[in-house]
C-alpha positions in Angstrom: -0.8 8.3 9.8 -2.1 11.6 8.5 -5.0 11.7 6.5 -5.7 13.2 3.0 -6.3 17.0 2.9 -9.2 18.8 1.3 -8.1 21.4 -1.6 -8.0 22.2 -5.1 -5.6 20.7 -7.5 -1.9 22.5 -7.0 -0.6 24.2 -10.3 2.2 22.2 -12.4 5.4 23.5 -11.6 7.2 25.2 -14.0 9.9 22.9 -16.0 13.2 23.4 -14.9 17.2 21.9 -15.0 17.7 19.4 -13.4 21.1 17.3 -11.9 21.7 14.0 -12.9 21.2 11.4 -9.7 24.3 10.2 -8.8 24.6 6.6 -11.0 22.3 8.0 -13.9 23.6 7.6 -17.2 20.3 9.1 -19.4 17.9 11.5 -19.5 15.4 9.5 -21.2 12.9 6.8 -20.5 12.1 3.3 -21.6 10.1 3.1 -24.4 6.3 1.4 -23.7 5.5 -2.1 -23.8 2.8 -3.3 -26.5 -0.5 -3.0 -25.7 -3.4 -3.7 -28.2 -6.5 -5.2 -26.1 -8.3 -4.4 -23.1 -7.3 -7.9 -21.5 -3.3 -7.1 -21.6 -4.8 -3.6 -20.2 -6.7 -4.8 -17.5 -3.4 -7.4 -16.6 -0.9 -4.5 -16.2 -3.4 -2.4 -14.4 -3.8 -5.7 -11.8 0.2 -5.3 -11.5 0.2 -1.6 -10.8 -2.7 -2.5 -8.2 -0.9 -5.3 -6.5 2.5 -3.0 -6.9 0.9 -0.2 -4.8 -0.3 -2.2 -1.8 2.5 -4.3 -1.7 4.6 -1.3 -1.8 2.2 0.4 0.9 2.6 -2.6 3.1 6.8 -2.1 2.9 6.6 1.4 3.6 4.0 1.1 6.6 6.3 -2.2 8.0 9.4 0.1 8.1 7.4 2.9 9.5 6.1 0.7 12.5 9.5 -0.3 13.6 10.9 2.9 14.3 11.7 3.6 17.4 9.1 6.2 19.1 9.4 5.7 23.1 11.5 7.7 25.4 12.2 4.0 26.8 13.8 3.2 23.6 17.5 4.3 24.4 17.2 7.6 22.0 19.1 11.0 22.5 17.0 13.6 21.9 18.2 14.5 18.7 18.1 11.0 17.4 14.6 11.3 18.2 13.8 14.4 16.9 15.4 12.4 13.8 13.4 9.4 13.8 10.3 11.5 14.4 11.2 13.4 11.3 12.0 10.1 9.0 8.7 8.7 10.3 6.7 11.5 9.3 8.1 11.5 5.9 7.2 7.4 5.1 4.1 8.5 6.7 3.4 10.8 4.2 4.5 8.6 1.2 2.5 5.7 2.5 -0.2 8.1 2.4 0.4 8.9 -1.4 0.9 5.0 -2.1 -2.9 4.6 -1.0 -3.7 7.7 -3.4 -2.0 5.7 -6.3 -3.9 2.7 -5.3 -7.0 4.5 -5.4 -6.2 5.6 -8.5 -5.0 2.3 -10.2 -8.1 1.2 -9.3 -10.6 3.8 -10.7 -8.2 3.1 -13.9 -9.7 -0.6 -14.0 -12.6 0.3 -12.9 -13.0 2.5 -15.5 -12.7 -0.3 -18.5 -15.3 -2.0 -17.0 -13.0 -4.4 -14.1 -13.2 -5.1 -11.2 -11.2 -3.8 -8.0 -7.9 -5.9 -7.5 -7.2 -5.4 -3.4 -6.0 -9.3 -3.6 -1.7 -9.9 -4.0 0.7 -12.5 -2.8 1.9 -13.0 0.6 4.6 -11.6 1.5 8.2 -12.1 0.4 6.9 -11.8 -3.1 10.2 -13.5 -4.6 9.7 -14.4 -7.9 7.0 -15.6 -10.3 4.6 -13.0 -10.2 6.2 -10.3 -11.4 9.1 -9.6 -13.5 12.4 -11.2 -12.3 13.8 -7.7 -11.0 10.7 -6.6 -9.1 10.7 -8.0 -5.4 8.6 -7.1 -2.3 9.4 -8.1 1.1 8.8 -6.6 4.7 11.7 -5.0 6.1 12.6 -3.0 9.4 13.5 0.9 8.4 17.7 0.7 7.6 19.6 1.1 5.0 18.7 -2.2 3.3 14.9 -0.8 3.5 15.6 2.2 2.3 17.9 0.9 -0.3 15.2 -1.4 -2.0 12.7 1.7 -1.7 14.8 3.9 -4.1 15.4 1.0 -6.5 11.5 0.0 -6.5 10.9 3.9 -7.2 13.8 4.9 -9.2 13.3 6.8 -12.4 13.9 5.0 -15.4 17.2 6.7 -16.6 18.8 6.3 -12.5 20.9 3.0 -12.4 20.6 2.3 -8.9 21.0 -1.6 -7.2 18.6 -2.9 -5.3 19.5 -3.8 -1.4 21.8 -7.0 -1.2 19.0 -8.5 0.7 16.8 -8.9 -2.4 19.3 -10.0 -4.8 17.9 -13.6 -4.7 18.8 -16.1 -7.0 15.4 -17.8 -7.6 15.6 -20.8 -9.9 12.2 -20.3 -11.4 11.3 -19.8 -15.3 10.9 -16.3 -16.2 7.4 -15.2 -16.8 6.6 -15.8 -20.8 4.1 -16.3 -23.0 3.3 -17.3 -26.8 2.6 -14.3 -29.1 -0.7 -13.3 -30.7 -2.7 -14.8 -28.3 -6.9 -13.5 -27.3 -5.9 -13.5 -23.5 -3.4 -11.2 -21.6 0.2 -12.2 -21.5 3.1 -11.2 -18.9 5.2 -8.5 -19.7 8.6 -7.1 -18.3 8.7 -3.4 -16.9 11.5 -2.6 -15.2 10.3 0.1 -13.1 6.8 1.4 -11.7 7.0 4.4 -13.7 7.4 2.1 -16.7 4.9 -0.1 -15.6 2.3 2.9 -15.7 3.8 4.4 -19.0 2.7 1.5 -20.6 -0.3 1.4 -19.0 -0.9 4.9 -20.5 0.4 3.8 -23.9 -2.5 1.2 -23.7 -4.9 3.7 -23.1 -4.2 6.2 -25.7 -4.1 2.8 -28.1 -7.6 1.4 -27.2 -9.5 4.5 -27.4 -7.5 5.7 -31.1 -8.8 1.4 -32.1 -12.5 2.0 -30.5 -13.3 5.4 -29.8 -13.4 6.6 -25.4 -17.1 5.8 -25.3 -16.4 2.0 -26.0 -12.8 1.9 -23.7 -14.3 3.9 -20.4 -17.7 1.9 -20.1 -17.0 1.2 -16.5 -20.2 3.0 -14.3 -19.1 6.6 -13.1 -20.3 5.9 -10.0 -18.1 3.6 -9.0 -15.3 6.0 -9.2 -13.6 7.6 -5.4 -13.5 11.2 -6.1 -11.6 13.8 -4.1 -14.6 14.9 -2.3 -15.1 11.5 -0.8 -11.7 11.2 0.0 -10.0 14.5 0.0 -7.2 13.9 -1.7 -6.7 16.9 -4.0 -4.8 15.2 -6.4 -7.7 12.1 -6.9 -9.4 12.0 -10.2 -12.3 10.3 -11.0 -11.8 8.3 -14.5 -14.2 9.0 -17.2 -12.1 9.6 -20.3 -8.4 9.6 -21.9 -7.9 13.2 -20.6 -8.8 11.7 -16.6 -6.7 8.6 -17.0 -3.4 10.7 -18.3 -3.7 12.9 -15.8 -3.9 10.2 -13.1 -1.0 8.2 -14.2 0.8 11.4 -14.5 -0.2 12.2 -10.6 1.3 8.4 -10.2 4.6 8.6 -11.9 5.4 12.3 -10.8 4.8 11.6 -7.0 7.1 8.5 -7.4 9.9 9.3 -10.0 9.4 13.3 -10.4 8.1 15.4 -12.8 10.2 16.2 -16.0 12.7 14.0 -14.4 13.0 16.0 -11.4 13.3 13.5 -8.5 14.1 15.6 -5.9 10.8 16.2 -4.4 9.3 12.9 -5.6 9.3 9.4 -3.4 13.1 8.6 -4.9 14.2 12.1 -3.3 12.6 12.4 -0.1 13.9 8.7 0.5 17.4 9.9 -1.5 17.8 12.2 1.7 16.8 9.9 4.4 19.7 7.2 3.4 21.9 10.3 3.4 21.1 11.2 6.6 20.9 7.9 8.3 24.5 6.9 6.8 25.8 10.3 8.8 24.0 9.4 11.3 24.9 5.7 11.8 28.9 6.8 10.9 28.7 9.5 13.7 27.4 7.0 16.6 27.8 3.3 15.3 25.5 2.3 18.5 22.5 4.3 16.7 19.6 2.0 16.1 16.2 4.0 15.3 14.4 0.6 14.6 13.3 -2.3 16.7 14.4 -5.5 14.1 11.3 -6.9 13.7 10.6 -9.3 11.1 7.5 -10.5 9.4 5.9 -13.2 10.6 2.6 -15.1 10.6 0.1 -16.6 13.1 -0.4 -19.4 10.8 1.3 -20.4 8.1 0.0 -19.1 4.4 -0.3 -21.8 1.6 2.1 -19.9 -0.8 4.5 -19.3 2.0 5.8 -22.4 2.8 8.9 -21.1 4.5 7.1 -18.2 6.5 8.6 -17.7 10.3 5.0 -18.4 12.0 5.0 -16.8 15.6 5.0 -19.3 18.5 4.4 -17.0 21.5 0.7 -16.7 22.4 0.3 -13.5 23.3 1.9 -12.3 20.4 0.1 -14.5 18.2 -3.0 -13.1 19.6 -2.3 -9.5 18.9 -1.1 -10.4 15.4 -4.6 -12.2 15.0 -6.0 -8.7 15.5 -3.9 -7.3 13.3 -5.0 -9.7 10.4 -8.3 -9.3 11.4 -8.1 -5.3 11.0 -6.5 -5.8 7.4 -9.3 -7.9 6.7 -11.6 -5.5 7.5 -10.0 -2.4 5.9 -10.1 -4.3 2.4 -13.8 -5.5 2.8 -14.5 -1.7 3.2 -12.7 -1.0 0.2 -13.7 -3.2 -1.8 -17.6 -2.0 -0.8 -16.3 1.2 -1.7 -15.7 0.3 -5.0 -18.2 -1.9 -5.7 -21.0 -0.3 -3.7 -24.3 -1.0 -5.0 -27.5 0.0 -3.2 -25.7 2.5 -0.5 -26.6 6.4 -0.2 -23.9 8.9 -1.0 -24.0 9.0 2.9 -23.4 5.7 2.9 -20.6 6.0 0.5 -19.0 8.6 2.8 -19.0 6.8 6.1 -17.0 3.6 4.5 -14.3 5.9 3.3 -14.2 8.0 6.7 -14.2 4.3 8.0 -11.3 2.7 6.0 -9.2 5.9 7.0 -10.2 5.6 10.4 -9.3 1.9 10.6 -5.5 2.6 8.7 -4.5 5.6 11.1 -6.4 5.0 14.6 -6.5 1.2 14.6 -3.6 -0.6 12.2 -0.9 1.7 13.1 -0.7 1.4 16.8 -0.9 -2.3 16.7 1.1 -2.3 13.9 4.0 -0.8 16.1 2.9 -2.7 19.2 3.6 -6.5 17.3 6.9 -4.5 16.7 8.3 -5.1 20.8 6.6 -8.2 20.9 9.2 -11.8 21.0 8.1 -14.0 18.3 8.3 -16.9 21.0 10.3 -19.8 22.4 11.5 -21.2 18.3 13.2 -17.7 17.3 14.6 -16.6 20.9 15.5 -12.9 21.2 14.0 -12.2 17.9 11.2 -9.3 17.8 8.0 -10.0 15.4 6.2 -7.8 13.0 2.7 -7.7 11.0 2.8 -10.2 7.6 -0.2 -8.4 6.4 -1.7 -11.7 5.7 -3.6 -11.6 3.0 -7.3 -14.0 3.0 -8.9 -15.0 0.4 -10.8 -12.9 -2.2 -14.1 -14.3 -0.8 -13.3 -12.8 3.0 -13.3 -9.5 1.8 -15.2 -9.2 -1.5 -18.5 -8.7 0.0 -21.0 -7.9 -3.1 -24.3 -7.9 -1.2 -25.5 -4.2 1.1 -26.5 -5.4 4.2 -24.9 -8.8 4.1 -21.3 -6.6 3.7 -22.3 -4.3 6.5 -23.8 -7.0 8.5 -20.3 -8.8 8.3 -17.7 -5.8 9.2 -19.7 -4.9 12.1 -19.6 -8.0 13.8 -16.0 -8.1 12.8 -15.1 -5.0 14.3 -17.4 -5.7 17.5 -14.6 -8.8 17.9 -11.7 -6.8 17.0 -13.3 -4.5 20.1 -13.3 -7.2 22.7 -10.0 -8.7 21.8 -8.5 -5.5 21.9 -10.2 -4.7 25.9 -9.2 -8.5 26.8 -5.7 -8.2 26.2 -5.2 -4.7 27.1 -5.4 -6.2 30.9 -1.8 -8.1 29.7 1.1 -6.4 31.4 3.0 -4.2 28.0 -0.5 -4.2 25.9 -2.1 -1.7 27.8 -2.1 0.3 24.8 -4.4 -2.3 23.0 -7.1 -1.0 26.0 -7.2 2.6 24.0 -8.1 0.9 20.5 -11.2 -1.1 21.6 -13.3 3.0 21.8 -12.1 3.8 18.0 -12.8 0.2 16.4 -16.4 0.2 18.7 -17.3 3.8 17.1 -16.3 2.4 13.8 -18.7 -0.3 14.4 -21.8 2.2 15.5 -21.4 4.2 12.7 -22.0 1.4 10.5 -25.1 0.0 12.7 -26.6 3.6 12.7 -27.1 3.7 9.0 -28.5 -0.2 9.5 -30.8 1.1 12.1 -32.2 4.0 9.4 -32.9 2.0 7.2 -34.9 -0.5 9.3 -36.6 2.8 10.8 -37.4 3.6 7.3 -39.0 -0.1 6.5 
């Protein structure tokens, strides 16, 4: 996965025509939903957070089962195509973690916590509002089909993939009026979502003045120098918080309306060409189909496929186990406390690390692995479990990087055991990268121990 790049904040493109998407009936957008307290502020924002990683997760899940081998029965100018389409949901997974990171220096910001905890996945019904879905997918049409729809602009009528036209049987989310707690809303797409969320904004601070909305610590904000995303803006003020749900909404829907370079284009012309493609060679395949599946089954999945090989169930365990760890690093990010600005910096270089060196490649290893003897023939895939908020929301220094270093020292020797299984020699080349993530935690331990 690449990694954000250092630079200064690219000029706004000039505003310019632009063609209706095939299926839109409007150029304009939804108007805002109501917010008037920093309660239904703080709930939307949890949405937007929980949006963007589940999002991530979809993007990264189709990303991992593309084919990449030159054992995996590609011409190549399929692969040259696959390499291409990979490279692009690389990218926009890499600018769904800038818009978490963002949604999360918003709440921050009022004074909340970070939200890194969700749903398992499929995330049917009941959370959200009844047209917003989030399941796991193998890259096809149907994947890329639900992408557009997630990110569509609001004036593009576009349906959702067949596969996530559900009929749930559960009461719409609701609530009584003129109530002192937050109350579900329905957006009906992300760029709505965060349009309100900018409403609400602009509404608190005209009620109680910036200085009483933003009174979230400043140094709890990721910035662009610890991340090196250009486009990352720490939140201090209405002007800051505009101008990172503006970055949101433009990388997602387009600026002005214009889609084509957003998420909703770039994905736009990978259905296009994979429909050409598929319709010149019916036999084309560029993804393994993998599907989701769990070692052990989650409490709010109670009809999860749980994996029965036990191999497979192993290297899934260290996938979990990874996930884990990358959200207890980011949730010290957030909340660090005591930790030096070098500190700071190694537990971003760390979460990074752990995304592109260590979840990928597993990611796409669980991708050729069987899911065992109770789904015969069928390939499995990481469910991005999700634990509880407790396994990852570590509040105390050297308790938190007590606990992901002996994490990632077992992540290490899992990864060197079964690298010796025949097809998981691959796993052998991630136990060096998870054990330098783990000494360049310990080194700042050891300074400070040096230091008394």
């Amino acid at each position: 996965m690449p990694t954000p790049a250092e630079g200064g904040n690219p000029a706004a493109p000039a505003r310019r025509m632009v063609p209706l998407y095939p299926g839109a009936t409007t150029t304009t957008t939804l108007p805002p939903l109501p917010v008037d307290s920093r309660e239904q502020l703080v709930y939307l924002l949890t949405q937007a957070a929980e949006l963007e990683q589940g999002i991530l997760c979809e993007y990264l899940f189709a990303l991992y089962s593309l084919k990449r081998g030159p054992g995996d029965g590609l011409d190549p100018e399929q692969l040259a195509l696959v390499t291409r389409w990979g490279d692009t949901l690389a990218e926009i997974a890499v600018q769904e973690m800038l818009h978490l990171t963002l949604a999360t220096n918003l709440l921050t910001a009022v004074g909340a916590t970070p939200h890194f905890h969700r749903p398992n996945f499929p995330i049917r019904c009941q959370w959200y509002p009844p047209d917003v879905q989030v399941a796991l997918v193998p890259f096809g049409e149907e994947a890329l089909r639900h992408f557009l729809y997630l990110e569509r602009p609001d004036q593009v009528d576009v349906a959702d993939a067949e596969l996530f036209s559900v009929v749930c049987e559960c009461r719409p989310l609701t609530a009584t009026p003129t109530t002192l707690m937050a109350e579900p809303q329905d957006y009906t797409t992300v760029g709505h979502l965060y349009r309100s969320i900018g409403h609400g904004f602009a509404r608190l601070v005209e009620r109680y003045g910036e200085a009483e909305v933003f009174i979230g610590p400043p140094e709890a904000q990721a910035t662009r120098e610890l991340l090196g995303w250009s486009e990352l803006v720490a939140v201090t003020d209405l002007a800051s918080a505009e101008a990172a749900i503006a970055t949101i909404v433009e990388q997602g829907e387009g600026a002005d309306g214009d889609w084509r370079e957003a998420h909703f284009g770039r994905l736009a012309t990978i259905l296009e060409e994979f429909l050409a493609a598929t319709e010149a060679d019916p036999s084309f395949e560029p993804a393994r189909p993998a599907q989701p599946a769990y070692v052990r089954r989650p409490p709010d999945q109670p009809l999860a496929v749980v994996i029965s090989d036990p191999l497979t169930a192993q290297v899934a365990d260290v996938f979990d186990a990874a996930h884990q760890t990358l959200l207890q690093l980011l949730c010290r990010l957030f909340v660090h406390d005591e930790e030096t600005d070098r500190e700071v910096d190694t537990l971003a270089g760390a979460a990074i690390g752990l995304m592109a060196a260590v979840l990928r490649p597993l990611g796409s290893v669980l991708t050729t692995l069987p899911l065992g003897p109770d789904h015969p023939g069928e390939l499995a895939g990481p469910a991005f479990f999700m634990v509880h908020p407790s396994q990852f929301l570590l509040p105390w220094r050297e308790a938190a990087w007590k606990v992901m270093i002996q994490r990632l020292g077992v992540m290490a020797d899992a990864c060197a055991r079964l690298g010796c299984e025949p097809g998981l020699e691959r796993l052998v080349e991630l136990e060096e990268p998870v054990r330098g993530l783990a000494a360049r935690l310990q080194r700042h331990l050891d300074e400070r121990a040096a230091a008394g």
